[in-house]
DSSP file (Angstrom, degrees, kcal/mol; ACC not computed):
  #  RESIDUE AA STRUCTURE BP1 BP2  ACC     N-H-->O    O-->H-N    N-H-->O    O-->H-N    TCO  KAPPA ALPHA  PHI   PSI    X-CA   Y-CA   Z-CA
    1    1 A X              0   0    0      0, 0.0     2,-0.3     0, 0.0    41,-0.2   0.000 360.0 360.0 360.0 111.8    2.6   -6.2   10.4
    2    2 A X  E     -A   41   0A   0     39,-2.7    39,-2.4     2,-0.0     2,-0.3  -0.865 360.0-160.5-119.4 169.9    3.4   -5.1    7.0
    3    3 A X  E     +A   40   0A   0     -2,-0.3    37,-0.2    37,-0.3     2,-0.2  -0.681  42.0 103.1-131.7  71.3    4.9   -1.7    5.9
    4    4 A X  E     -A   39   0A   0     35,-1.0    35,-1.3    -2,-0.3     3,-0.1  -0.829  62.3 -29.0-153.1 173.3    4.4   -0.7    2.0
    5    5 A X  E     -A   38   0A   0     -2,-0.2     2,-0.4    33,-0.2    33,-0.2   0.060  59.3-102.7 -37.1 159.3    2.7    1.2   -0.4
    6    6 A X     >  -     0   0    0     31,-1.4     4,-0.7     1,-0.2    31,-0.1  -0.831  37.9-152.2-102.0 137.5   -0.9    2.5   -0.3
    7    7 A X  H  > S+     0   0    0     -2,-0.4     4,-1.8     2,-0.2     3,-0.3   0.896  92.0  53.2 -53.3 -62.7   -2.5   -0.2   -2.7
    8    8 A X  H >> S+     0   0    0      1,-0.2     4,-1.9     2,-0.2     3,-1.1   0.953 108.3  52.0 -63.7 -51.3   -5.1    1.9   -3.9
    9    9 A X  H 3> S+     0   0    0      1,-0.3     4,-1.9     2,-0.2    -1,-0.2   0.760 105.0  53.9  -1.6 -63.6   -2.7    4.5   -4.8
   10   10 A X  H 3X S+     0   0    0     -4,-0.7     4,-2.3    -3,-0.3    -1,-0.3   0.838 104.2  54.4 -52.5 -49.7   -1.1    2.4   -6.5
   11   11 A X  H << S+     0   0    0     -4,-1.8     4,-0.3    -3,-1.1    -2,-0.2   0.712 104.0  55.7 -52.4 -42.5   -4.3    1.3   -8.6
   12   12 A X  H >X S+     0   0    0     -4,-1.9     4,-1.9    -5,-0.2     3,-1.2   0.892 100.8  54.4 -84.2 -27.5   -5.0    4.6   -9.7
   13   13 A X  H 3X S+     0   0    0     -4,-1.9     4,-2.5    -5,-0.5     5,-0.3   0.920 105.6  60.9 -58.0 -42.5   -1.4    5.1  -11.2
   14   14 A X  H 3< S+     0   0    0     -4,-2.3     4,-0.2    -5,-0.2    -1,-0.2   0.790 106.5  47.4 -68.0 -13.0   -2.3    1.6  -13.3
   15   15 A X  H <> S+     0   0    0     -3,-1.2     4,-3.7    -4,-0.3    -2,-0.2   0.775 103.2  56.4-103.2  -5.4   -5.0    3.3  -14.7
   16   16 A X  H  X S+     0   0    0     -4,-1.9     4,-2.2     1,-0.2     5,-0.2   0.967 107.8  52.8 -49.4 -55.0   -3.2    6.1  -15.6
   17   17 A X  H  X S+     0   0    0     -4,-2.5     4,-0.6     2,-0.3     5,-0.3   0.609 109.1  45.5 -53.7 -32.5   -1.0    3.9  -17.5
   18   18 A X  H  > S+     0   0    0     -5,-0.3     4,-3.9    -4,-0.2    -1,-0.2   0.929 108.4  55.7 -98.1 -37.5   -3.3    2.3  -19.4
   19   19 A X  H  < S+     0   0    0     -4,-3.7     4,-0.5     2,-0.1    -2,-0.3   0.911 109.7  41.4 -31.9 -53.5   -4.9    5.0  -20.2
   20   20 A X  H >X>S+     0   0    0     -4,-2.2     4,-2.9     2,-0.2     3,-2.4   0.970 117.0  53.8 -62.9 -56.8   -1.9    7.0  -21.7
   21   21 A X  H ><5S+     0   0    0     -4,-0.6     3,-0.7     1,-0.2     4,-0.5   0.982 111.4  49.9 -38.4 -67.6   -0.8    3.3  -23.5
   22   22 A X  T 3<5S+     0   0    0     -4,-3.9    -1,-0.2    -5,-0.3    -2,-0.2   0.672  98.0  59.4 -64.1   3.3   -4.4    3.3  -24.9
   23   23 A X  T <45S-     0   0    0     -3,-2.4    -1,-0.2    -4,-0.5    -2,-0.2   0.727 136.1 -87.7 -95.6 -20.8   -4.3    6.9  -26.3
   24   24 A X  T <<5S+     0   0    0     -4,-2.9     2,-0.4    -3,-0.7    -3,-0.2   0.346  77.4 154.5 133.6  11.3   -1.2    5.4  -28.5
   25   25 A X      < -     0   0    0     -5,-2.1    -1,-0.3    -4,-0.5     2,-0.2  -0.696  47.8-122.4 -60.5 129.3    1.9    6.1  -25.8
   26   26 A X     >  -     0   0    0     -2,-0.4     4,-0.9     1,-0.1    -5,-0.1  -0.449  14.1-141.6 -64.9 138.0    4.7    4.0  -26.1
   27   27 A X  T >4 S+     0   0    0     -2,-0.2     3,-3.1     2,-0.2    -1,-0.1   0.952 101.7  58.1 -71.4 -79.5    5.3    2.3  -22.7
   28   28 A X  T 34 S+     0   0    0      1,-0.3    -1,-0.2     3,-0.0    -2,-0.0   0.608 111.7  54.4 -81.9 -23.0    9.6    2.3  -22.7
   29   29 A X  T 34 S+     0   0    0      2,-0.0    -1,-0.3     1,-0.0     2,-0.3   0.829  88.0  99.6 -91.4 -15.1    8.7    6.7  -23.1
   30   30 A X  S << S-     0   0    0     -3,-3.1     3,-0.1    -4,-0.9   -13,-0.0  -0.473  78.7-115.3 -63.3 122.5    6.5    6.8  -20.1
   31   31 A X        -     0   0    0     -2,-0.3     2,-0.4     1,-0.2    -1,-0.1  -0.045  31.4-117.0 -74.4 158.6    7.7    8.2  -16.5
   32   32 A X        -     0   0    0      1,-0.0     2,-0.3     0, 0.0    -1,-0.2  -0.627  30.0-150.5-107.6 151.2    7.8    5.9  -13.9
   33   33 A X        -     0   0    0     -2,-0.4     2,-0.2    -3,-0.1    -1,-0.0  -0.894  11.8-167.3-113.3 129.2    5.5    6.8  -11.3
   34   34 A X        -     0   0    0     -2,-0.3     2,-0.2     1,-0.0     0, 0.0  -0.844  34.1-102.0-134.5 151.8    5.7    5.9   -7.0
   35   35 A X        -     0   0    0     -2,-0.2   -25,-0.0     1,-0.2    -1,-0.0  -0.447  19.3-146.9 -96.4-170.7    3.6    6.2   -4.7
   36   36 A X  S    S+     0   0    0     -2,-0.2     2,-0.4     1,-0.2    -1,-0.2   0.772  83.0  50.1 -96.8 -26.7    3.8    9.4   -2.2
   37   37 A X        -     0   0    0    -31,-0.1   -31,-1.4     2,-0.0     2,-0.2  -0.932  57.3-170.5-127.1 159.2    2.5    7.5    0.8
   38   38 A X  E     -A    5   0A   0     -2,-0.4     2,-0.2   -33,-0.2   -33,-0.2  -0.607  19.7-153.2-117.8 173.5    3.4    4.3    2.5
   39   39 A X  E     -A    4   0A   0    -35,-1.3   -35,-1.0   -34,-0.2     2,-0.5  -0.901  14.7-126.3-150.1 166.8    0.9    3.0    5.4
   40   40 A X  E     -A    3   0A   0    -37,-0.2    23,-2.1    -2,-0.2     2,-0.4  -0.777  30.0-170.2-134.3 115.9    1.5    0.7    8.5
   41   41 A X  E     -A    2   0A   0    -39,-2.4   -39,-2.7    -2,-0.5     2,-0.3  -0.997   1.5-167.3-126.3 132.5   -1.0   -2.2    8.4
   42   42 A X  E     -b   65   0B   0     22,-2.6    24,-2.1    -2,-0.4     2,-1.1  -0.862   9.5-155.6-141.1 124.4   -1.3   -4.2   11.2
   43   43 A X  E >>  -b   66   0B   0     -2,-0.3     4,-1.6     1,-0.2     3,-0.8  -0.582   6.9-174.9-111.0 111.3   -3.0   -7.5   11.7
   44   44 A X  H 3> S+     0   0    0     -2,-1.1     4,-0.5    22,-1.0     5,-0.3   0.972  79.4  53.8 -61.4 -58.4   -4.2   -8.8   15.0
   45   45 A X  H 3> S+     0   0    0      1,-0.3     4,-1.6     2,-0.2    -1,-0.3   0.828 110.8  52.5 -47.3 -34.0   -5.4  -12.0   14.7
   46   46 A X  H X> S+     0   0    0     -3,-0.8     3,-1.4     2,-0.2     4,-1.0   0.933 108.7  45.7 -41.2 -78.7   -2.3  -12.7   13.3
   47   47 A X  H >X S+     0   0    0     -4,-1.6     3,-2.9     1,-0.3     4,-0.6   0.822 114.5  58.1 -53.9 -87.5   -0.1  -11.2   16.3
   48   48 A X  H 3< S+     0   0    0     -4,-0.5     3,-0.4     1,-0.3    -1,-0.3   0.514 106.6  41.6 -27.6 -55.3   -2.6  -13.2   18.4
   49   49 A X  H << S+     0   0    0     -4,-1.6    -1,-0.3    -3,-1.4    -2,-0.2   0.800 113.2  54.6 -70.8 -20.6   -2.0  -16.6   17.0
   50   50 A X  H << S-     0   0    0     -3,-2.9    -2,-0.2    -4,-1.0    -1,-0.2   0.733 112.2-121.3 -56.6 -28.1    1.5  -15.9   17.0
   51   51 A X     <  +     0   0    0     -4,-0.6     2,-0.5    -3,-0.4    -3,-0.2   0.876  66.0 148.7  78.3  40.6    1.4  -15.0   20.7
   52   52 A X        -     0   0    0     -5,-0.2    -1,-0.2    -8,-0.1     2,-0.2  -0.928  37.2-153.9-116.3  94.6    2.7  -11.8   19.5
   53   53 A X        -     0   0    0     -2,-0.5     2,-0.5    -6,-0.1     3,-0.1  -0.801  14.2-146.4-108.6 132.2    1.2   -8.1   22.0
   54   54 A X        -     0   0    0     -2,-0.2     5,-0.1     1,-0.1    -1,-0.0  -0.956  25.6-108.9 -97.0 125.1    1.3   -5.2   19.8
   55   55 A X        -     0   0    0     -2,-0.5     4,-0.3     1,-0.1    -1,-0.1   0.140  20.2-119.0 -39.3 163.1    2.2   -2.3   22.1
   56   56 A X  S  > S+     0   0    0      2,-0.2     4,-1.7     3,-0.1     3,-0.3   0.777 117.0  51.2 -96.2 -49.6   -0.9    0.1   22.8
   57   57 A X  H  > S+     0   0    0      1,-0.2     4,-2.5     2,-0.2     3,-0.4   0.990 110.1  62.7 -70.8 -39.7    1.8    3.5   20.7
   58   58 A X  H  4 S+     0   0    0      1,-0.3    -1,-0.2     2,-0.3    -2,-0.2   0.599 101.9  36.0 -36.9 -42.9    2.0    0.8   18.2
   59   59 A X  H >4 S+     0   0    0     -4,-0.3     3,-0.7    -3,-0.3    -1,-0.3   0.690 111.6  60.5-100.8 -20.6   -1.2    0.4   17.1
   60   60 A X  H 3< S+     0   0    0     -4,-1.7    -2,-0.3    -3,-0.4    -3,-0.1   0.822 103.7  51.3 -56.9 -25.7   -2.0    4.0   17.3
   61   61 A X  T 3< S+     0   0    0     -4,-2.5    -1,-0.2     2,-0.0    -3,-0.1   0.274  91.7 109.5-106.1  20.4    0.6    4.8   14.9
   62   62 A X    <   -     0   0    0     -3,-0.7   -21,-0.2    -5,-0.3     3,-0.2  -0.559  61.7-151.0 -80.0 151.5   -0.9    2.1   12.6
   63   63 A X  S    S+     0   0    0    -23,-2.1     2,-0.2     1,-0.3   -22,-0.2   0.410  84.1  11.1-112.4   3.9   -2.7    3.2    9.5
   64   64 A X        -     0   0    0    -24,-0.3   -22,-2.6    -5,-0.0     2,-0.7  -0.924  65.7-155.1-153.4 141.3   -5.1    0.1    9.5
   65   65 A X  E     -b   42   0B   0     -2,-0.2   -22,-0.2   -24,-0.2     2,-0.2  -0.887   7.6-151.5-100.1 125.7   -5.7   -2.5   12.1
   66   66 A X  E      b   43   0B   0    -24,-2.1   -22,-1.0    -2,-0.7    -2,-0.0  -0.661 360.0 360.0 -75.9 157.7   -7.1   -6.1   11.1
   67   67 A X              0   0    0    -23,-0.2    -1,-0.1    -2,-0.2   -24,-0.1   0.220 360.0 360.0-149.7 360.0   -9.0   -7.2   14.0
């Protein structure tokens, strides 16, 4: 079960950044940027080998399942 930033989110703020760098921005002047959503990932097989039962609301209120 992890709980963090959305990766792709994330990705598109790294091209922002190199973009602006590559138009001739100084990095140290540039605002630092987060992302606006986090997401619930939760990986069953994992849970399984652990011997680990993810509650039924639990995985509904997940925003990806591994299976």
């Amino acid at each position: 079960m992890s709980y963090g930033d959305n990766i792709r989110e994330s990705y598109c703020y790294t091209g922002i950044y190199a973009w602006r760098i590559h138009k001739g921005e100084r990095p140290a002047d540039l605002p630092i940027f987060q992302t606006n959503r986090t997401e619930l990932v939760i990986n069953l097989k994992t849970a399984k080998a652990m011997n680990i039962t993810i509650p039924p609301t639990m995985l509904a209120l997940a925003d990806e399942v591994i299976e």
